[in-house]
C-alpha positions in Angstrom: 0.0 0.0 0.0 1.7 3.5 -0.8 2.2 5.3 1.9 0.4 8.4 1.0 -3.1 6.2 1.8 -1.6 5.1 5.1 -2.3 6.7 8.6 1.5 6.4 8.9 3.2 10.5 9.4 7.1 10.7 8.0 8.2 13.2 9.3 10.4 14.9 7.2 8.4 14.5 4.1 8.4 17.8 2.9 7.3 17.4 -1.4 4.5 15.5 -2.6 4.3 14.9 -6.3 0.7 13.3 -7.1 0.7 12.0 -10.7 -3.1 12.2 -10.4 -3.5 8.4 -11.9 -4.0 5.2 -9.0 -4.3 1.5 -10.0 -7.2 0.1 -9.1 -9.2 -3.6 -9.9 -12.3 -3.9 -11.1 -14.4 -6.9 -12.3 -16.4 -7.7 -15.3 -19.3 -9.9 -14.7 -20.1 -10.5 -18.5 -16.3 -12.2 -19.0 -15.9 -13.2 -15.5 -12.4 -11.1 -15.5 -10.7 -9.0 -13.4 -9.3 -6.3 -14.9 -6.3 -3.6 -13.3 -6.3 -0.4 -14.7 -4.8 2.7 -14.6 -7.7 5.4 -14.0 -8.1 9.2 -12.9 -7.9 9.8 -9.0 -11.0 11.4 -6.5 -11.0 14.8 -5.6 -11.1 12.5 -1.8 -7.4 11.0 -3.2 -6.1 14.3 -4.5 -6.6 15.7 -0.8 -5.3 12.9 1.0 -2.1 12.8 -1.1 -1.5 16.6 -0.6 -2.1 15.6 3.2 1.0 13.3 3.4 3.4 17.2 3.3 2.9 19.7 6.2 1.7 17.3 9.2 4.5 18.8 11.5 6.2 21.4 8.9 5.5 23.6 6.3 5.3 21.3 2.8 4.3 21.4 -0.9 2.0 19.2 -2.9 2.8 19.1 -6.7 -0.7 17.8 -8.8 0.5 16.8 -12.2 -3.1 17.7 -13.7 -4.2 20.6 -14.9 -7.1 22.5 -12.3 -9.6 22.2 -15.3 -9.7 18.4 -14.8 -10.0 18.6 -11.0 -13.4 20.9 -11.4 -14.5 19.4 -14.0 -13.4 15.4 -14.8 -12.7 14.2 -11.2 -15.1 12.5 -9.3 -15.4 12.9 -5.3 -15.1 9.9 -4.7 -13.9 6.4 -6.2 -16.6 3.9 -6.8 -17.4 1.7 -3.9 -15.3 -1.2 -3.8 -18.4 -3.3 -3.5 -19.0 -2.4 -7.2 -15.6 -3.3 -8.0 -14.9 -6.9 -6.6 -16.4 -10.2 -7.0 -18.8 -11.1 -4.5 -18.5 -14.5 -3.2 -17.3 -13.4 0.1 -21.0 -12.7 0.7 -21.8 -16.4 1.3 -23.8 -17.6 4.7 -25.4 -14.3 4.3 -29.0 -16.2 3.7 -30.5 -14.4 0.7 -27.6 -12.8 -0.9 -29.8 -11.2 -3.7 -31.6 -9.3 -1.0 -29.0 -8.2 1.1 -27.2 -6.8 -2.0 -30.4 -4.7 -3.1 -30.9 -3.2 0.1 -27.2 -1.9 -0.2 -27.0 1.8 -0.1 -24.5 1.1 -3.1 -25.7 -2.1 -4.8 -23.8 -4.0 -6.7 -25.5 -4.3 -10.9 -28.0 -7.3 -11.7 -25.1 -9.1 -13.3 -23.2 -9.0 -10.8 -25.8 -10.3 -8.3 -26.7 -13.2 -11.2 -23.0 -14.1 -11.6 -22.4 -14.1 -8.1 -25.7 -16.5 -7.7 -24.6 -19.0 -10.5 -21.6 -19.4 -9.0 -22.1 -20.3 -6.0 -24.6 -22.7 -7.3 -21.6 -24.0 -9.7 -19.7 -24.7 -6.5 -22.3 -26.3 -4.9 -22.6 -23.9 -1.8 -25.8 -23.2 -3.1 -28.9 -24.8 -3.9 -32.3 -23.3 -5.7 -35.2 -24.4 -3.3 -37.8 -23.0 -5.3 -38.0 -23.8 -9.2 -40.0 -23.1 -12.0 -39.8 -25.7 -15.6 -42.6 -24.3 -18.0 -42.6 -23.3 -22.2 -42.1 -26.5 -23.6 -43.1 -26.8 -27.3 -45.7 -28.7 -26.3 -48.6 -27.9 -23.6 -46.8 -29.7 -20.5 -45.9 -27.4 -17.7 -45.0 -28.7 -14.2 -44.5 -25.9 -11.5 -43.5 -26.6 -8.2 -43.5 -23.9 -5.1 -43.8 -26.0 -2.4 -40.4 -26.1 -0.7 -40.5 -29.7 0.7 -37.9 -32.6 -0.9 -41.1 -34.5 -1.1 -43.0 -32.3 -3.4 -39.9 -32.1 -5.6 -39.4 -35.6 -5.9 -43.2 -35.6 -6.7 -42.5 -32.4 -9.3 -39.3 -34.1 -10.8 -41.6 -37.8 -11.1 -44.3 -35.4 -13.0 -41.7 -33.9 -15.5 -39.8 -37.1 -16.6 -43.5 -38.8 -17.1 -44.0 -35.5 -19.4 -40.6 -35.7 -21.4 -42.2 -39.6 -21.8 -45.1 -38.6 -23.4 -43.7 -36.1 -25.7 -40.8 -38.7 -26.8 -43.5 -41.1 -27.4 -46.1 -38.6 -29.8 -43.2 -36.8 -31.3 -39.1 -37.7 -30.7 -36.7 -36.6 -29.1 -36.2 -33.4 -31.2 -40.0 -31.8 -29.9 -38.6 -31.0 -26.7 -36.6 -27.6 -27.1 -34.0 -27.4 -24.1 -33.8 -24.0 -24.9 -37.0 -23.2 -23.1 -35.8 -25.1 -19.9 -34.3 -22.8 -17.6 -32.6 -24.1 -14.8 -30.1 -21.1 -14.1 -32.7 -18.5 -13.0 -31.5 -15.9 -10.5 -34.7 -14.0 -10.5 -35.8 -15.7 -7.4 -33.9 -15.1 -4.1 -34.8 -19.2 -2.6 -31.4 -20.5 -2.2 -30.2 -22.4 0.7 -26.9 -23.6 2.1 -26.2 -27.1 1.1 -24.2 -29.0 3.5 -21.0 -28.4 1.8 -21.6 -24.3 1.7 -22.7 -24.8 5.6 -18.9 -26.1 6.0 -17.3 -23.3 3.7 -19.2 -20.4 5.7 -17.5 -21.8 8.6 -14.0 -20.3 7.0 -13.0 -16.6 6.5 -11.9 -17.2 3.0 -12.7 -17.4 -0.3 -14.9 -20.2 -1.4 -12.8 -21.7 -3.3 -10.1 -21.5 -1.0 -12.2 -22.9 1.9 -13.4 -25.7 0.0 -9.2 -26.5 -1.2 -8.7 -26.8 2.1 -11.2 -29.0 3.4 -10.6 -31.1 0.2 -6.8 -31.2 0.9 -7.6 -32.8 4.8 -10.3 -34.8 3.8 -7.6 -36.7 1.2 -4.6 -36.8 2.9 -3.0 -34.2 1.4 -2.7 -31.4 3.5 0.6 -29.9 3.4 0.9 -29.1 -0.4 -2.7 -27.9 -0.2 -2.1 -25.3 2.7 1.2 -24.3 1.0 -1.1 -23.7 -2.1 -4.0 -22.0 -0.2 -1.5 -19.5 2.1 0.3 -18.3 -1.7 -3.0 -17.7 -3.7 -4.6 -15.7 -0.8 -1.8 -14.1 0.3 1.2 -13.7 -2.3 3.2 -15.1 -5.3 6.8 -15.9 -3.3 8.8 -15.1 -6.1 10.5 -11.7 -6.6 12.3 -11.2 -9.8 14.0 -8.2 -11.5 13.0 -7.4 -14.5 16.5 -8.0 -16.3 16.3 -11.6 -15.0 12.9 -12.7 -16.1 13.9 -15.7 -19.0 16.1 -17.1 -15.8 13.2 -17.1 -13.3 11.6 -18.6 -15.7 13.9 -21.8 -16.3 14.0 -22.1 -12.2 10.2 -22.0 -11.9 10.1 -24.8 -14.6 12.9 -26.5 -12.8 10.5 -26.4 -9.4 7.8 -27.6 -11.2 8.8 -31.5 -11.4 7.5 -31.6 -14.6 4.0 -31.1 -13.0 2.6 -28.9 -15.6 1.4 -26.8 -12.1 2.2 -23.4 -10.7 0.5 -24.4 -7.9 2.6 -27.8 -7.4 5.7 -25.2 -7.8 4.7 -23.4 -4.7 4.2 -26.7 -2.6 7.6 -27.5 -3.9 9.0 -23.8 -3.0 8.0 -24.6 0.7 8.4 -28.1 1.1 12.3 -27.7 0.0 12.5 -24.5 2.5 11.7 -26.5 5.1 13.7 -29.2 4.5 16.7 -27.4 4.7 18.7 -26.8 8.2 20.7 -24.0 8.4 19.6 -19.9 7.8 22.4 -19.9 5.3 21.7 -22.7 3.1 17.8 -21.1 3.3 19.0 -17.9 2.0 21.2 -19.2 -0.8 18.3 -21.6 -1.6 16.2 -18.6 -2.0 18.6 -16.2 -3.8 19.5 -18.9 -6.6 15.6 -19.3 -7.1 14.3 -15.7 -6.7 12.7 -16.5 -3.9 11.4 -13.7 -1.4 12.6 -15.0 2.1 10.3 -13.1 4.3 7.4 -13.4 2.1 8.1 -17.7 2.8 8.3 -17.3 6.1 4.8 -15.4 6.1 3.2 -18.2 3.9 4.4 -20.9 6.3 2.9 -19.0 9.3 -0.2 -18.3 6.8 -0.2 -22.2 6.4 -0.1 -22.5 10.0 -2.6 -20.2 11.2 -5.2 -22.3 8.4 -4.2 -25.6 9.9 -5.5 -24.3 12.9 -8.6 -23.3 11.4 -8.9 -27.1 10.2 -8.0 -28.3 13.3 -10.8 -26.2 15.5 -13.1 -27.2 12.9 -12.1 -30.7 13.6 -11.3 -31.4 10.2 -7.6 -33.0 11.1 -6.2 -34.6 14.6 -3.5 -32.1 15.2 -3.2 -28.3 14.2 0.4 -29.5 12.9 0.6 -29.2 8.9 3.0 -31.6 8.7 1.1 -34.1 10.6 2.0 -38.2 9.2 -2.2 -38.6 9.0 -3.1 -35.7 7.5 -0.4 -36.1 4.9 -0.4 -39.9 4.0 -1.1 -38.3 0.5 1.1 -36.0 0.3 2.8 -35.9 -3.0 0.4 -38.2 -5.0 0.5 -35.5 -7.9 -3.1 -37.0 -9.5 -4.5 -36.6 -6.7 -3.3 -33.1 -6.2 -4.7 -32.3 -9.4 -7.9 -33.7 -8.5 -8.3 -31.6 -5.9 -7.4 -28.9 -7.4 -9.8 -29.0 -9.9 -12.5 -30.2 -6.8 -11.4 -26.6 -5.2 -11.2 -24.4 -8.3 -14.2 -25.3 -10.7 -15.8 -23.4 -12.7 -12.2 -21.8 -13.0 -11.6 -23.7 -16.4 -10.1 -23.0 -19.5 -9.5 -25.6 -22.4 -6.5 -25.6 -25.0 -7.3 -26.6 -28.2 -3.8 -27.7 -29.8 -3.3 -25.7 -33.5 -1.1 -26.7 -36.4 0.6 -25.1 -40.2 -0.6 -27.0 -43.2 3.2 -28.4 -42.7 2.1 -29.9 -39.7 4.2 -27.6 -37.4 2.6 -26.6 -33.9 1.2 -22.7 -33.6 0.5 -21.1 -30.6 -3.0 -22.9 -28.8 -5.8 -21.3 -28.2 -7.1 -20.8 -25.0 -10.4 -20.8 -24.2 -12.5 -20.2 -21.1 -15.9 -20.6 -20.5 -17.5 -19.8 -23.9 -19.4 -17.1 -22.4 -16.4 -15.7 -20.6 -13.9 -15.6 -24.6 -10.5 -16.6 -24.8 -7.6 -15.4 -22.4 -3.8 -16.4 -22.3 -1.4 -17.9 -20.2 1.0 -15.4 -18.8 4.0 -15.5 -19.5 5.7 -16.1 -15.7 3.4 -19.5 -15.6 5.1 -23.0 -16.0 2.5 -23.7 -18.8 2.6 -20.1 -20.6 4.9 -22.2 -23.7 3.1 -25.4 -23.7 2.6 -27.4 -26.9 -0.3 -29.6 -26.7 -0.6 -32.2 -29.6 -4.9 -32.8 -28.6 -6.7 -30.9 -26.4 -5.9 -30.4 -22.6 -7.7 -28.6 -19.7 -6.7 -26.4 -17.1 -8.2 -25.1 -13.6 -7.0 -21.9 -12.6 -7.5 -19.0 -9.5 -6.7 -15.8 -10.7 -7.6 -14.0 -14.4 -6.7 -10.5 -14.8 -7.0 -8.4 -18.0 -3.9 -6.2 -17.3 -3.9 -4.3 -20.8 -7.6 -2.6 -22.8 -8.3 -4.5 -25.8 -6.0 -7.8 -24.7 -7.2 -11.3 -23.7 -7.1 -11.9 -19.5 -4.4 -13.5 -18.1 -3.9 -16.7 -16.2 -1.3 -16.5 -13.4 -1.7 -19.9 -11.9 -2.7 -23.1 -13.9 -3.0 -26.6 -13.3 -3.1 -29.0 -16.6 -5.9 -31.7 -15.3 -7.4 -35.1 -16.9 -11.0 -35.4 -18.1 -11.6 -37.8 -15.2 -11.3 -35.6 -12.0 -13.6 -32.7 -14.3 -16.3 -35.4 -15.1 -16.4 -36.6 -11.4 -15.7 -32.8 -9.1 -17.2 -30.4 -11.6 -20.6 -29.2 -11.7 -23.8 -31.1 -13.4 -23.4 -32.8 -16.6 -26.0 -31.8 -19.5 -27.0 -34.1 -22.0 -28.6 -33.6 -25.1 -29.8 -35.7 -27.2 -30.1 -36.3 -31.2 -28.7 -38.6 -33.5 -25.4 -38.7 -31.5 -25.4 -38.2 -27.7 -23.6 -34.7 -26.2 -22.1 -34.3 -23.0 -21.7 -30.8 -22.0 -20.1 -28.9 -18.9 -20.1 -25.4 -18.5 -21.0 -24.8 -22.1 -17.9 -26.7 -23.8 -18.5 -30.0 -25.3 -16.7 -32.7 -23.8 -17.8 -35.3 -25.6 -20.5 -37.4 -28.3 -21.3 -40.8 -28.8 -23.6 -42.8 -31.3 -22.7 -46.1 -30.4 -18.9 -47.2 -29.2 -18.1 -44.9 -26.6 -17.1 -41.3 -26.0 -15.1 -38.9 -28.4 -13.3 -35.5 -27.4 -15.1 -32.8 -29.2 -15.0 -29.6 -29.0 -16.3 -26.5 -27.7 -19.6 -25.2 -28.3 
């Protein structure tokens, strides 16, 4: 945090220069991005910045800005950050659609919707009050009552519908276009037993839930040395000039994983497992390593064994516990939970070749909604050459640049297996071949002999 937005008083600051610009993040609900930009400070910054000279001597505040934009471009005040961030922190706080509109800054209708669907996507939440109408045909079966009873009833009623309709007319009368199952206009959600257990955590959903995966598998060391880097920091600290090295040393603490988040398990497990201070700091000089900043993650880790522990999800608050651990570098089922923890965080690469049969770059697709994005460039994977399609689960995409795809900082290459058996419901649709679809990309079609990798809607 600059100090200028600090309560902190330096003495013998005497010159302020404000460049009048401040970085801030903001997030996209339509891509699903966040994006850091560059954008005109608030009259409110302007004031505080000048504040930072003169506290206990006389001082001067230099705005690089001309006085006609202060009167008449600059804002008072910055948005409200509750406009600016995603909004999954929100869950356990019972009907989240209401809360947000009774805000005296509420968030947009997209925002609220995304927010909704993805908590549903994770699982935390659950619809408890649906409505299937519009068919092409004159079946309609609504259900309001609230009871699991009445939904198995509803549910019995609709499948004894799509019967009749296959039977009169095929397959094709039904239009699943009409069906729709990811409404947000009601405010009827519930916990589900897995969101009861992530509300219990001051984290990030996804974060919560990689934790609770990681002790409930017996692998809970690499998992907390994951967690502690993605909520708190990146350990590596590299200058600029020595980037392509930092590079080959990340790669090097990958194993071979195709993981940035197997590198930071590695990072700390190899910390630890030296003895002396010395060979630490040479350890973390020759891999760019930022010493303090691993010595916070491993008290991070420890502080969210604790957690675990309270919560009674482990015997002993000690990450490095023989139990807790018995798992500990069984790298499928890392990624497994990984991509447990991190769905709908997916992106697929589709392999791309020259008419000489020479690899180009692949493109990288999320969410078909959400458009393509890239792999940055400080990520293990950012050269990989896929010869068939691959997937990857990933934590954080930011658009850093207007006009450029997001970027993925941390990616995990996965099977189909663990995203077939941890990711969200599986649509089928049905024709002459039979479709397989999650989150809008086509994993799959069969007619007869088994499944085939397709491609994405």
């Amino acid at each position: 945090i600059p100090f200028f937005l600090c309560s902190i008083t330096i003495q013998d600051v005497v010159y302020v220069i404000d460049c009048g610009r401040i970085k801030v993040t903001d997030y996209d609900p339509r891509q699903n991005t966040s994006t850091l930009t560059a954008i005109l400070v608030s009259k409110a910054n302007a004031a505080q910045r000048s504040g930072r000279a003169g506290r206990v001597q006389p001082g001067i505040c230099y705005h690089l800005f001309p006085s006609y934009v202060y009167n008449n471009v600059m804002s008072d005040f910055l948005q409200p950050e509750m406009l600016r961030v995603r909004l999954e922190d929100l869950l356990g706080l019972g009907r989240v659609k209401s809360f947000l509109i009774n805000c005296l800054d509420s968030p947009s209708e997209d925002a609220i919707s995304k927010t909704l669907i993805f908590l549903r996507q994770i699982q935390a939440l659950k619809l408890i009050k649906s409505e299937t109408s519009n068919f092409n045909t004159s079946h309609s079966i609504k259900s309001h009552e609230k009871s699991h009873k009445v939904n198995r009833k509803s549910l019995r009623e609709f499948s004894e519908a799509v019967k009749k309709d296959v039977n009169a007319f095929g397959v094709d009368s039904l239009d699943p276009n009409c069906i729709h199952l990811d409404s947000t206009d009601e405010d009827d959600d519930e916990l589900t037993p897995l969101g009861v257990h992530l509300a219990n955590f001051p984290l990030d959903p996804q974060c919560a839930k990689l934790l609770i995966f990681g002790a409930l598998f017996g692998c809970l060391e690499p998992i907390l040395a994951v967690a502690s880097c993605l909520t708190f920091r990146d350990p590596f600290e590299v200058p600029l000039e020595k980037q392509q090295e930092a590079d080959r040393c990340r790669i090097e603490l990958s194993q071979n994983s195709l993981s940035d988040h197997w590198v930071f398990a590695t990072v700390i497990q190899s910390y630890q497992g030296l003895n002396s201070q010395m060979e630490r700091h040479q350890f973390c000089r020759r891999y760019f390593l930022n010493e303090r900043t691993i010595r916070d993650i491993i008290r991070l880790m420890n502080d969210y064994a604790q957690l675990l522990y309270e919560r009674r999800y482990i015997a002993t608050p000690k990450p490095n516990d023989s139990n807790a651990n018995c798992n500990q570098w069984n790298i499928n089922l890392f990624r497994a939970i990984m991509c447990a923890a991190l769905y709908p965080n997916i992106v697929k690469v589709d392999p791309r070749f020259t008419k000489e049969g020479k690899p180009k770059v692949p493109v990288i697709m999320a969410c078909p909604s959400e458009g393509r994005a890239n792999i940055h460039p400080s990520s293990v994977n950012s050269k990989i050459q896929p010869t068939e399609p691959i997937w990857m689960v990933y934590f954080t995409k930011t658009k850093l640049e207007s006009g450029s795809y997001p970027s993925i900082f941390d990616s995990t290459v996965i099977s189909l297996r663990p995203l077939l058996f941890f990711s969200g419901n599986i649509e089928i649709s049905k024709s002459h071949f039979l479709y397989a679809f999650i989150s809008k990309f086509l994993l799959g079609f069969t007619e007869m002999h088994g499944w085939t990798v397709g491609t994405e809607v």
